[in-house]
N, C-alpha and C positions, 0 to 999 in steps of 0.2 A: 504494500500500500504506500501511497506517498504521504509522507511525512507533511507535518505543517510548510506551507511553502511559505516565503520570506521575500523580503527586496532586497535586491543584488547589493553587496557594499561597493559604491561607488569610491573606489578609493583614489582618485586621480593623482598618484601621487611614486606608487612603486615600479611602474609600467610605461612611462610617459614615453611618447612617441616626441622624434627628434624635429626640432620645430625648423620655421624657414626663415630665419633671418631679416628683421624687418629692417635695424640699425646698429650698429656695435656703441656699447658702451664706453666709456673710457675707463682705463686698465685702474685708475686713482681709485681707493677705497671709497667708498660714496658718490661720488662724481656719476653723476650719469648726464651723458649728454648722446645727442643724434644726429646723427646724418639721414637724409633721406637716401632713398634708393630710388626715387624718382619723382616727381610733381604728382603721382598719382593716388590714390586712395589705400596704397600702403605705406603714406609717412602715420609716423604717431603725434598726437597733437603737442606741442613744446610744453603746453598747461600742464598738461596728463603727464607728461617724464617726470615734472618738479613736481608732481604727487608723488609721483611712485617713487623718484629718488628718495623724499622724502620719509615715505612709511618703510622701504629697503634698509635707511639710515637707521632707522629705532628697530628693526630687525634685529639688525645686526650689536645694536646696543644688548639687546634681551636676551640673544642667542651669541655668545660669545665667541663661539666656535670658527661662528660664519666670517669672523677677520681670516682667519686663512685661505680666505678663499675671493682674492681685490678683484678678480678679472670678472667682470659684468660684461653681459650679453641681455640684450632686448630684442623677441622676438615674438611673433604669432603661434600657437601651437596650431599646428595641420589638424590634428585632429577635433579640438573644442573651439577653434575659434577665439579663443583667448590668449589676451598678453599672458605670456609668461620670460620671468625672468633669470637668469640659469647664471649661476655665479662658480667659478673655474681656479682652481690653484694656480694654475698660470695659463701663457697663451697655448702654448702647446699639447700641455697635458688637459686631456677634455674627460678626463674619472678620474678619480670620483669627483662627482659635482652634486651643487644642490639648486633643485627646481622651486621656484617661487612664484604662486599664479596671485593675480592682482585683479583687483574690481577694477570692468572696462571705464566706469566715468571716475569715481574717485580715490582711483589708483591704491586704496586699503590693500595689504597684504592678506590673502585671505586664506595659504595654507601655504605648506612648503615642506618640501620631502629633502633628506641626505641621502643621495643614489652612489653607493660604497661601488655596486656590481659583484655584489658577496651574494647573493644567492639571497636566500631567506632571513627571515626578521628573529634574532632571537635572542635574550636578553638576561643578564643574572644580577642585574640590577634589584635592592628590595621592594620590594611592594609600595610598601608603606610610605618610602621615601622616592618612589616615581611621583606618586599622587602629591608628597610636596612641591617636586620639580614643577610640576603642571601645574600645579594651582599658584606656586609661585610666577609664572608665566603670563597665566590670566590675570593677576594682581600689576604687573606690571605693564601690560599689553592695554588691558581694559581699565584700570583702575580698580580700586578697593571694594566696588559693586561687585568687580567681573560681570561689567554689563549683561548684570542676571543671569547670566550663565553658576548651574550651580553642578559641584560634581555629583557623578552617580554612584555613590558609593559600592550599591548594588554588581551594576554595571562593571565597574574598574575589577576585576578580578585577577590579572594579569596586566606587567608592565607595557605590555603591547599595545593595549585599548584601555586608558583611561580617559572617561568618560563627562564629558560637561554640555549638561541640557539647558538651554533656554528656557523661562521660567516665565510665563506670562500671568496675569493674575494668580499668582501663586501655583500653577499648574503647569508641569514641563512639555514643551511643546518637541514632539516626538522629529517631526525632518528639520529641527536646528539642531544639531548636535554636533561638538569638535571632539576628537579623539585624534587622543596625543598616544604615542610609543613613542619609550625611553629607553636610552640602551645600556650598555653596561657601563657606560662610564659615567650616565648620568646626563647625557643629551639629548634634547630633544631630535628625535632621528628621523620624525615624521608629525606633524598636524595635520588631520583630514580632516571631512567632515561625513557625517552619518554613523549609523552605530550597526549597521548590518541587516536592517529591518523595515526602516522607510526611505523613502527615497528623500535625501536630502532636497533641502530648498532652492533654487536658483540662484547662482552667485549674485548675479546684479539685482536680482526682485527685492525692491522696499521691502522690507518687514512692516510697516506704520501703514501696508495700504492691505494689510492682510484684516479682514474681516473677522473675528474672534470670539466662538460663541459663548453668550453668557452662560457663567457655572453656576447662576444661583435657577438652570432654567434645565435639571441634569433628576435623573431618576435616581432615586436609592440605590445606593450599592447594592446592597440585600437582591433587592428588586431582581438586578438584571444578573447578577451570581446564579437567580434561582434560574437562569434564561441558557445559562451555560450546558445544565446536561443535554441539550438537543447539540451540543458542540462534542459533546465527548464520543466519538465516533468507532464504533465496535468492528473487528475482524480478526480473523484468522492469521495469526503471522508464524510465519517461519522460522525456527531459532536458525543460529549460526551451524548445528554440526548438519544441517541440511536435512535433517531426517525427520526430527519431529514440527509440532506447533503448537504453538500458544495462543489464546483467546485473549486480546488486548485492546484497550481503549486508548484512541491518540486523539488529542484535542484538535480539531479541523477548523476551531473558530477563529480568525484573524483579527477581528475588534467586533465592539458590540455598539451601537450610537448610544450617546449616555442619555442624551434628549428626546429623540425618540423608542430610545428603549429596543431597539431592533437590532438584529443582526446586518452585517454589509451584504450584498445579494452574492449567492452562493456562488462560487465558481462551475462551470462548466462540465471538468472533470470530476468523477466520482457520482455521477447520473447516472439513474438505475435503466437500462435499455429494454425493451418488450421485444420477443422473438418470437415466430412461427416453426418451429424447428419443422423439419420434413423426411427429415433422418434418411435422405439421399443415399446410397453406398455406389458410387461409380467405379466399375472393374475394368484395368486395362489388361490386356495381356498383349501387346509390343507396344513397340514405339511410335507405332505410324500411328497408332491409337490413341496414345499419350502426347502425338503432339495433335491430333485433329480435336481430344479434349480444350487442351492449353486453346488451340484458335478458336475456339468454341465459346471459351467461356473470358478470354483478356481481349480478342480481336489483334493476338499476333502470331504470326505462326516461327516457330522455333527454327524450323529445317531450311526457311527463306536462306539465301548467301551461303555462306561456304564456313558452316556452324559444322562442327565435329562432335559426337554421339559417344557419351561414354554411361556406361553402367555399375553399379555398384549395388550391394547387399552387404548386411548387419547381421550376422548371426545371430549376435548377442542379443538386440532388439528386433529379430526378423522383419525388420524394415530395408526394401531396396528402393536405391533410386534413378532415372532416371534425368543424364543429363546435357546440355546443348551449349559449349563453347567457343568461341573465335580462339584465334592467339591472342588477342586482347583484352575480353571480357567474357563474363558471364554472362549468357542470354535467358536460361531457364532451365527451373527445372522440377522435377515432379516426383512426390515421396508414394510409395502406396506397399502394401501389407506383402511380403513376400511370397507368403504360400494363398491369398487370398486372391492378388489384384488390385482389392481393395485401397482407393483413393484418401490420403490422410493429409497434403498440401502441396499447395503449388506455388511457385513464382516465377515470373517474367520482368526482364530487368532491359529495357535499352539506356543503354548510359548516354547516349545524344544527349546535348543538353536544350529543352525546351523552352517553350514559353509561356509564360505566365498571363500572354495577351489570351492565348488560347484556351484560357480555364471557362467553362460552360457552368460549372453547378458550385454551388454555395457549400458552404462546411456544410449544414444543416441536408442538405438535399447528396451529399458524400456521404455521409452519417445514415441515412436512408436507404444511398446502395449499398452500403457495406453491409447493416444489418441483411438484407435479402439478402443479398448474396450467401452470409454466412449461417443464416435461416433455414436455405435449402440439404444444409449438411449435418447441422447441430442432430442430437438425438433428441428422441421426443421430452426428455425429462427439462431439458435445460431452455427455458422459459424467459429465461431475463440473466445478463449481464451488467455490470458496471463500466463503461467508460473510463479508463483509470489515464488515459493520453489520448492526444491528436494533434498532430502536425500536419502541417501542409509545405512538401518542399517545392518551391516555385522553378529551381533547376530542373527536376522532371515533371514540374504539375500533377504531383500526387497529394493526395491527402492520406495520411498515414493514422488507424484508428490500434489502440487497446483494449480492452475488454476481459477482464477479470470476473473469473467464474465466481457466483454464489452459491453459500450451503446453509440451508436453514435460514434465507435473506441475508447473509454476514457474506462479505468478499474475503476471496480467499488467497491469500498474497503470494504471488510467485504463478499462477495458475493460471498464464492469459492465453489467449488467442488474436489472430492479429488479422487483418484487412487494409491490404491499399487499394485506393480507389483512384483511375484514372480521371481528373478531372476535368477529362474532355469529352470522355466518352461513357463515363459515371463503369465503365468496366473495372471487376475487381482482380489485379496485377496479381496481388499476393493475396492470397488466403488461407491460413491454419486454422482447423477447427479441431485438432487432436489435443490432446492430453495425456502429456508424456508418460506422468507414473499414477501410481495407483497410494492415495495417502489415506492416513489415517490420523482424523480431527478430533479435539479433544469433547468430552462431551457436558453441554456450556447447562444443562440444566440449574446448576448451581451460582453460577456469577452473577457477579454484581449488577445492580442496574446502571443505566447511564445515572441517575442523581447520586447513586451510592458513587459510584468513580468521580463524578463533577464535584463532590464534597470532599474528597478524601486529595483529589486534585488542588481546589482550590483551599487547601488547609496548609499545603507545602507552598503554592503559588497565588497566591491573592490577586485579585483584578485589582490594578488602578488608573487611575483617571488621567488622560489625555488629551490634550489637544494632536490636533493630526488634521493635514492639508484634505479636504476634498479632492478626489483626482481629476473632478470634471474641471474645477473651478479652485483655480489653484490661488486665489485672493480670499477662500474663505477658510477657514480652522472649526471642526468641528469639535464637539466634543466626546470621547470613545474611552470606551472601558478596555483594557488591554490585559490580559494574565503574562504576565513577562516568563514565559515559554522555553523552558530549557528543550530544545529541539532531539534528544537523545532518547527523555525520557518517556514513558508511557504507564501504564497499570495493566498489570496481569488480574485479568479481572476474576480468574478462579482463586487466586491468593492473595488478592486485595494488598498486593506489592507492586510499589514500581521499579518498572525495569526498563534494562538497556540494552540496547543487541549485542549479543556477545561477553557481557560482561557475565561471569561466572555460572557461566552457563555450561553441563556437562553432558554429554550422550545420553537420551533418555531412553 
């Protein structure tokens, strides 16, 4: 099953792509001056340099490291479109350096990474005494408020992400967030922004024009806790030695609106699907069979050009298959029961790459052929699947569907079957409707309910209250109740313990 899904950490900061030079700085510590590159709309304005000079200057007061490093460059980053400013040991040596991105009007420094070229982040600096470094930082940066920025105690659990939220009417407002790593020596080696969860705010967007919903206009905690167990979300999961399963509750809720008391609208994924099964059994016996099948049911035929026919069989699994290669690629090919005939999937692949002009049918109407299609094959018992992914890759105009078997209405993890759908022609490319092995699930008569898990959940993990952007209407901040989510954990809902994959878990 998929985990609580989350927003990407936008860390702009460890990865930075090499920018294009708009004008060189002068090599003098502080000094920032320009040249243009041409009368055209990539000079930077002289106003804007003696901002940024400016805020670069108190940088470098705060972050003392940054003296070793006099040689300034101003440039555009290719990829965000923003000034960034990249300061150099000397002229020649171009690493390690440190990246500095700036507000496009009033040139504010507004994060800044040390790019070593050492690989990964990691630190044996103490705890206790990173969270000073930082907070000593914001004291000097912002002044003695730390422009409401307050840390997250919580949050800081590691030198790597320590944590400072924006604080609006007393309530931390979730995409303002700076997250400092400190490294062993006590330097700040990174300021980002976002904490791994919301999508950070927009560098240049006013805060003062963001809309901010009133908190004296918010439901009872109690209230919307009790609104949680329809979040605590029950299935079947697989332990780590691969053999057995556990009956587990994972929280699927992402925030709750505190004002109107609701949940955000459900995601797409994890929709229960309705099937017609028809319990089909198509038997080939050759090849010429097996590919008038394949043309039959994808509208391509495998033997077309100068495709070479090779065969194979599994004793172990008495599965053979069936298959059609260039010297290039793979074109297709088709699985079925070795002493039967019997058909268990198939695929066809042209790796041409297409067009995306050419798509004829909607996700929703892909979703439509895939289910028939995979309808005609299912056995008569299997009545309804879950949705657990769907892609659409626009390089071959397929829509690519999931679908995870249920038992007793509970999805069962690991257990899928899969469908692509030609997006042009709504023909299904790929379809498996087999089911590899034969398992045995635990028997849940006894478990918890969802309130009994939502309670025992939120006794370890308490909902609190949030501010957080609307995604339509990014000038408004609503207000939302959030369980701050350790993504690991779950509840074994037959031992009323929570657990974590793999962790002390033994052959059952």
């Amino acid at each position: 099953m998929n985990k609580w899904t989350k927003s990407v950490f936008v860390l702009m900061t460890a990865s930075l792509v090499v920018t294009a030079p708009i004008s060189a700085m002068a090599a003098k510590e502080s000094s920032v001056t320009a040249q243009e590159e041409s009368k055209g709309d990539g000079a930077i304005d002289e106003k804007l340099i003696k901002k940024i000079e400016k805020s670069v200057g108190r940088l470098v007061q705060v972050v003392p490291y940054l003296r070793d490093y006099p040689i300034t460059e101003l440039g555009m980053n290719a990829e965000t479109s923003r000034i960034e400013v990249k300061k150099y040991q000397t002229k020649e040596n171009k690493a390690p350096f440190v990246s500095i991105h700036v507000d496009q009007h009033s040139g504010e420094v507004k994060f800044f990474s040390h790019i070593t070229g050492k690989g990964g982040f990691s630190s044996t600096y103490p705890l206790e005494d990173a969270k000073k470094k930082a907070t000593e930082f914001m004291k000097q940066w912002y002044g003695e408020d730390m422009a409401d920025y307050q840390l997250d105690e919580e949050a800081s659990n590691r030198n790597s992400s320590i944590l400072f939220r924006k604080m609006v009417n007393g309530i931390p407002f979730r995409n303002d967030t700076l997250n400092f790593a400190i490294n062993s020596e006590g330097q700040i080696q990174h300021l980002a922004r976002g904490d791994g969860y919301a999508e950070p705010v927009e560098m240049e967007q006013d805060l003062r024009k963001i809309q901010f919903a009133d908190p004296k206009k918010v439901h009872a905690k109690e209230k919307v806790e009790a609104m949680f167990a329809s979040a605590m979300k029950p299935y079947y999961g697989q332990s780590a030695d691969g053999q057995s399963y556990r009956f587990l509750y994972t929280p699927s809720l992402e925030e709750i609106n505190a004002s109107m008391g609701a949940e955000l609208p459900a995601k797409p994924n994890n929709k229960i699907i309705q099937f017609q099964p028809k319990a089909k059994q198509t038997i080939i016996k050759s090849k010429e069979e097996a590919a008038a099948f394949l043309a039959a049911k994808t509208g391509y035929n495998p033997t077309k050009g100068r495709a070479t026919f090779q065969e194979a069989s599994d004793p172990k699994t008495g599965v053979s298959n069936y298959l059609w290669t260039t010297e290039d690629e793979f074109i297709a090919n088709i699985f079925f029961e070795t002493k039967t005939g019997k058909v268990t999937n198939y695929q066809v692949l042209d790796t041409k790459r297409k067009s995306e002009a050419d798509k004829k049918l909607s996700e929703e109407q892909a979703l439509k052929a895939a289910v028939e299609a995979m309808s005609e094959f299912l056995p008569l018992t299997d009545k309804e699947m879950v949705v657990t992914a769907n892609r659409y890759e626009p390089d071959q105009n397929l829509y690519n569907f999931d679908f995870t078997m249920l038992h007793e209405g509970y999805p069962v993890d690991g257990m899928l079957r899969q469908a692509h759908i030609d997006a042009a022609t709504g023909k299904a490319t790929l379809l498996d409707w087999r089911i590899a092995q034969t398992i045995k699930l635990p028997d849940i008569k006894n478990a918890l309910t969802q309130e009994e898990a939502a309670k025992k959940f939120l006794g370890k993990y308490p909902m609190k209250l949030y501010y957080s952007l609307d995604e339509e209407n990014k000038n408004v901040a609503e207000l939302v109740y959030i369980s701050p989510l350790v993504p690991k954990e779950e509840i074994d809902a037959l031992t009323g313990e929570f657990y974590t994959y793999g962790e002390g878990e033994a052959t059952e």
